[in-house]
C-alpha positions in Angstrom: -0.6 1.5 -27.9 -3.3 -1.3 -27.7 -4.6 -1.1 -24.3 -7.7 -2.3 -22.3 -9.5 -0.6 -19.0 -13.3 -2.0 -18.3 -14.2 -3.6 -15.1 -14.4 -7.1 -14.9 -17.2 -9.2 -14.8 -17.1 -10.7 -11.7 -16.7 -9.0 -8.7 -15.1 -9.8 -5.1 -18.2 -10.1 -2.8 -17.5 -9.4 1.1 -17.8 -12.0 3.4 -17.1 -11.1 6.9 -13.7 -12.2 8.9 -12.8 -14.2 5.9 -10.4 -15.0 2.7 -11.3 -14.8 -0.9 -10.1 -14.4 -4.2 -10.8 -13.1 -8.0 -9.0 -14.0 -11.0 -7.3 -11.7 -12.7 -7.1 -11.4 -16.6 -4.3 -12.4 -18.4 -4.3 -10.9 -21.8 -1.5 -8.5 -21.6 0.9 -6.4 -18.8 -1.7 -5.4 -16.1 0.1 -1.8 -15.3 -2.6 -0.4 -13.0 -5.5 -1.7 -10.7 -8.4 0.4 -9.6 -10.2 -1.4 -6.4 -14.1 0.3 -5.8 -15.2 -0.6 -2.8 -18.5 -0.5 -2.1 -20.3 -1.1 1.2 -24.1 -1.7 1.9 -24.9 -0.8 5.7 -27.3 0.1 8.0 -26.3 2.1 11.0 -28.1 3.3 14.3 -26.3 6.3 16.2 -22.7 4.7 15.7 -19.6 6.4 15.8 -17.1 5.7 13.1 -13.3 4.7 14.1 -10.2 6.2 11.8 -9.9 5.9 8.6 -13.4 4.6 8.2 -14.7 2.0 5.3 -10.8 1.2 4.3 -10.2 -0.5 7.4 -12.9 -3.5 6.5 -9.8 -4.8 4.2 -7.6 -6.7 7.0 -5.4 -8.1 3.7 -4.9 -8.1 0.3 -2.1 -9.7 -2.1 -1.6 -10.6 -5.7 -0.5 -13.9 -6.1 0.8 -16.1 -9.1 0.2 -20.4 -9.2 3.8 -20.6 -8.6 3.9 -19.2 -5.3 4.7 -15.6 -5.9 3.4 -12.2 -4.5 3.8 -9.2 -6.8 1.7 -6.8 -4.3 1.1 -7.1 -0.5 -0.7 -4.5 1.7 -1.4 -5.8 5.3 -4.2 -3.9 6.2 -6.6 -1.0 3.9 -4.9 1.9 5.3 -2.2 1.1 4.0 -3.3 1.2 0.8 -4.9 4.1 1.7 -2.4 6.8 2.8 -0.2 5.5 -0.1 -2.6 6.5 -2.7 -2.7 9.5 -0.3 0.3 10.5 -1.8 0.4 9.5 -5.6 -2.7 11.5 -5.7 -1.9 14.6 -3.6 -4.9 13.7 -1.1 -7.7 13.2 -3.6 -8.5 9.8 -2.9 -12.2 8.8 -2.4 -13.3 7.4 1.0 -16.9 7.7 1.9 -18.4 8.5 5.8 -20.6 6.2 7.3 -23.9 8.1 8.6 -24.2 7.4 12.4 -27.9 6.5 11.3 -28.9 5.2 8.2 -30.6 2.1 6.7 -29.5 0.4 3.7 -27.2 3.3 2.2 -24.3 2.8 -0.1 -20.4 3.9 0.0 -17.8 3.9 -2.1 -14.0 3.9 -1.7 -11.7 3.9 -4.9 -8.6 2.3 -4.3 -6.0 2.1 -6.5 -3.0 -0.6 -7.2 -0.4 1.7 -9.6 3.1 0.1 -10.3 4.9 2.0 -12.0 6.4 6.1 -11.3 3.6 8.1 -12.9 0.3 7.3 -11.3 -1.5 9.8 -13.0 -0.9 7.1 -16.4 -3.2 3.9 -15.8 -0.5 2.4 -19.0 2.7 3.1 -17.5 4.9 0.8 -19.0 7.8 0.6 -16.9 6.3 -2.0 -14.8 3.8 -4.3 -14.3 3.1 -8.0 -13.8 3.0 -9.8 -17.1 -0.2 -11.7 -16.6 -0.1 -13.3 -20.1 3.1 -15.2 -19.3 1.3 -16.8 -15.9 -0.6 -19.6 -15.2 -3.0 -18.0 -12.7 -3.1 -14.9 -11.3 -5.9 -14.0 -8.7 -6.4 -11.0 -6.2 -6.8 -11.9 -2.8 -8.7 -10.1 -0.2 -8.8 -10.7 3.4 -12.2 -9.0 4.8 -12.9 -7.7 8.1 -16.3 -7.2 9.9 -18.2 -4.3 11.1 -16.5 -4.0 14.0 -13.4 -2.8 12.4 -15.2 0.5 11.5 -17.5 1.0 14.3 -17.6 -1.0 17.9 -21.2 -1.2 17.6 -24.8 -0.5 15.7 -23.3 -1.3 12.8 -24.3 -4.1 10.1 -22.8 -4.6 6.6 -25.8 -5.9 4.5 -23.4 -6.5 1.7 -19.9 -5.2 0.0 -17.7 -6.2 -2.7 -15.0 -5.1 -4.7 -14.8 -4.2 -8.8 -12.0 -4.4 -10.5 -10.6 -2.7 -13.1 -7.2 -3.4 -14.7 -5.6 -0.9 -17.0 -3.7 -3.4 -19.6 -1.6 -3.4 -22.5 -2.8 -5.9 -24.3 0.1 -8.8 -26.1 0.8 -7.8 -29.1 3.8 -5.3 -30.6 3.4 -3.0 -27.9 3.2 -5.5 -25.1 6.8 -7.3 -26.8 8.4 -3.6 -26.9 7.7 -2.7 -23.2 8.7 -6.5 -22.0 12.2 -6.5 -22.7 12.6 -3.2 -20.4 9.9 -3.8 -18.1 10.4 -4.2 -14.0 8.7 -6.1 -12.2 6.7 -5.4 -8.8 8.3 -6.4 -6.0 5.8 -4.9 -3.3 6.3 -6.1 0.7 4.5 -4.8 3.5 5.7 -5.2 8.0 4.5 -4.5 10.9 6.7 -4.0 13.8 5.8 -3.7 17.2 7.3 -1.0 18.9 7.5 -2.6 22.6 10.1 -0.4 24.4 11.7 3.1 24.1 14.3 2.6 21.3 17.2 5.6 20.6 19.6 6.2 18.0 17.5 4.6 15.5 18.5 1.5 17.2 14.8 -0.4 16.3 15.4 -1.8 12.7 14.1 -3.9 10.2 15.8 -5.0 6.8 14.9 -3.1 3.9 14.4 -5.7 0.8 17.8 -7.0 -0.4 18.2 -7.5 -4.3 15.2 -5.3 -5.0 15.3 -1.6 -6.4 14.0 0.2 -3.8 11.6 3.6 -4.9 9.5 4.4 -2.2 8.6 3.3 1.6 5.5 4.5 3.3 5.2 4.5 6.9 1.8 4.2 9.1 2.2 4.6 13.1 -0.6 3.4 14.8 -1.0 3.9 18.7 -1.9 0.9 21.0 -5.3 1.7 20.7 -5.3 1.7 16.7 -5.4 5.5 16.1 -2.7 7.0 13.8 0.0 9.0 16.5 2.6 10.7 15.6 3.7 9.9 19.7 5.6 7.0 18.9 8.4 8.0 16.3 10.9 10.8 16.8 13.2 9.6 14.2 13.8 7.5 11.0 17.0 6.4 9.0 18.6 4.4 6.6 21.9 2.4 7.6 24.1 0.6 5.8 25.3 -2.4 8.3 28.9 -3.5 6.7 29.8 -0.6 6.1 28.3 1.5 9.7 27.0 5.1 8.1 24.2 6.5 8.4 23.2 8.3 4.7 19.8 9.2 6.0 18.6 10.6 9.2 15.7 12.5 9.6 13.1 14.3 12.0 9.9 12.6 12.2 8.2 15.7 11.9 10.6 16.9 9.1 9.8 14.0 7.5 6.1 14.7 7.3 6.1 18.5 6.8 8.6 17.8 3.2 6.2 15.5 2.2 3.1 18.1 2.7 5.4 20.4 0.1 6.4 17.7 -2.6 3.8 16.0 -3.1 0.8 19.0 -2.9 -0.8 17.5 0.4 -4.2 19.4 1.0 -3.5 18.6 4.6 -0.9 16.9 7.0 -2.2 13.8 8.0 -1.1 12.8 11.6 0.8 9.0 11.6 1.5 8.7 8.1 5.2 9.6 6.3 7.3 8.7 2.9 10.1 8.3 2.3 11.4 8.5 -1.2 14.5 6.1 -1.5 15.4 7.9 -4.8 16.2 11.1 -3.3 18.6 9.3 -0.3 20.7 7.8 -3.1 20.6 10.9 -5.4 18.9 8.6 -8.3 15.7 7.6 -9.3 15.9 4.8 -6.5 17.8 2.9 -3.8 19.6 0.0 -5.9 19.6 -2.7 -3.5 20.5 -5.4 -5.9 23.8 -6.9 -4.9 23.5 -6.4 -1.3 23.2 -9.4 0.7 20.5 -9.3 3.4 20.7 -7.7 6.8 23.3 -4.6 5.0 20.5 -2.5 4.8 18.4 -1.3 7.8 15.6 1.1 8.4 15.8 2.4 11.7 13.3 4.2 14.2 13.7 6.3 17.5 11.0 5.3 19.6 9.3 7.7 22.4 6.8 5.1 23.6 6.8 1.7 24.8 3.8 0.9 22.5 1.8 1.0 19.1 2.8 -0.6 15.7 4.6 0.9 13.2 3.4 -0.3 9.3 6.0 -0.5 7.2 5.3 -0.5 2.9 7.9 -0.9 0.1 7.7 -0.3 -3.5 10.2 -2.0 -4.6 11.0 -3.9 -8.0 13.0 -6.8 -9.8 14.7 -6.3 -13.4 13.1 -9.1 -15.6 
């Protein structure tokens, strides 16, 4: 297979609080992203909030010239705890130093679309860049408040890409015909009263095919809690069953098992759509908005709960 992985030459430099993009190339199917994050900072006696140097990305999407998103993540946790779980907990993420001046971190974040993130080339999706116009990553920055309150400066930071492709050619034109496209959607819902019978709910993405759904459950004061949620399920509107019901704490501790967790992180669950519908996914194609719910039991009259699909479109 003709493929292509080297970073490209221009990287995505931080500027603090705002908006900015990179182009993406467009030579081939881009089946994988990986996102280095590097930060330049000098620190005196600070103490460094959750989740650390992932939390400077406030944003990030992939976006098309004709108005389209093929990957959304609302804030770098996010994107985070996901790879969290593709990778069984060996994801990079660098400490801050509560006093240094001028030092370095890294974070490697990683964009994968298809089922085997452990294969950069997995052709059985991607977003096929050659066919596009433009195609740009864009990154929505925080500032150094978002990882410590105070006595922290960000000298500099920026982000290198580098996209695993399969280049256009014969390999690219026998993957296409097959190939599904990312469909990837991120919410946040406010949990703003106790809630039962999983009676706070949210659509999940009608007409996609729905593989995976990653939860994050932030406490009012932005630390993850596993105070908030008691329950999560899947219901099926028209039709008023309930084909998935689970524990909150249930839901966690499988996922520890399947997926190899070195530890059990608190606030953060998956839930694998592929195992509710005894396939490989949750085929929501065909069903009409508002039929399909996620629901939450809610203990607590505050936090957020993040909400991330990985969903797809057939081509």
């Amino acid at each position: 297979m003709t493929t292509k992985r080297v970073p490209q030459v221009t990287t995505l430099a931080f500027a603090a609080s705002a908006t900015r993009s990179l182009a993406l190339e467009k030579t081939g199917l881009i089946t994988h992203l990986d996102l280095l994050l590097k930060l330049n900072y000098t620190s005196t006696d600070i103490t460094e909030l959750e989740d650390g140097i992932v939390r400077i990305i406030k944003g990030m999407a992939i976006r098309d010239g004709q108005g389209h998103t093929w990957d959304a993540i609302g804030d770098g946790r996010q994107l985070y705890w996901k790879n969290y779980f593709q990778y069984q907990g060996q994801v990079r993420k660098d400490a801050i130093a509560d006093s240094q001046t001028a030092q370095d971190v890294y974070a490697l974040l990683q964009i994968h679309f298809g089922p085997n993130p452990l294969n950069p080339f997995d052709p059985v999706s991607g977003i096929p860049a050659v066919e596009l116009g433009q195609l740009a990553l864009e990154v929505t920055w925080g500032a150094a408040t978002d990882i410590s309150a105070a006595n922290l400066v960000i000298n500099s930071g920026s982000i290198t890409v580098t996209p695993a492709i399969i280049l256009a050619g014969e390999q690219y034109d026998a993957v296409r015909p097959s190939l599904l496209l990312p469909n990837n959607r991120w919410e946040k819902v406010d949990v703003a009263a106790v809630i039962g019978e999983i009676g706070l709910r949210r659509e999940l993405p009608a007409g996609a095919i729905l593989r995976k759904t990653n939860l994050l459950v932030l406490a009012v004061a932005g630390t993850r809690s596993n105070a908030d949620v008691s329950e999560v399920g899947y219901i099926k509107a028209l039709e008023n069953t309930v084909p998935f019901r689970e524990g909150w704490e249930t839901l966690r501790g499988r996922a520890q098992a399947k997926y190899g967790l070195p530890s059990l992180p608190t606030g953060v669950a998956q839930i694998d759509w592929g195992e509710v519908a005894g396939d490989v996914a949750l085929d929501l194609r065909g069903r009409l908005p508002g039929l399909d719910l996620i629901g939450f039991t809610t203990l607590l009259a505050t936090g957020d709960i993040w909400i991330l699909h990985t969903a797809y479109s057939a081509s």
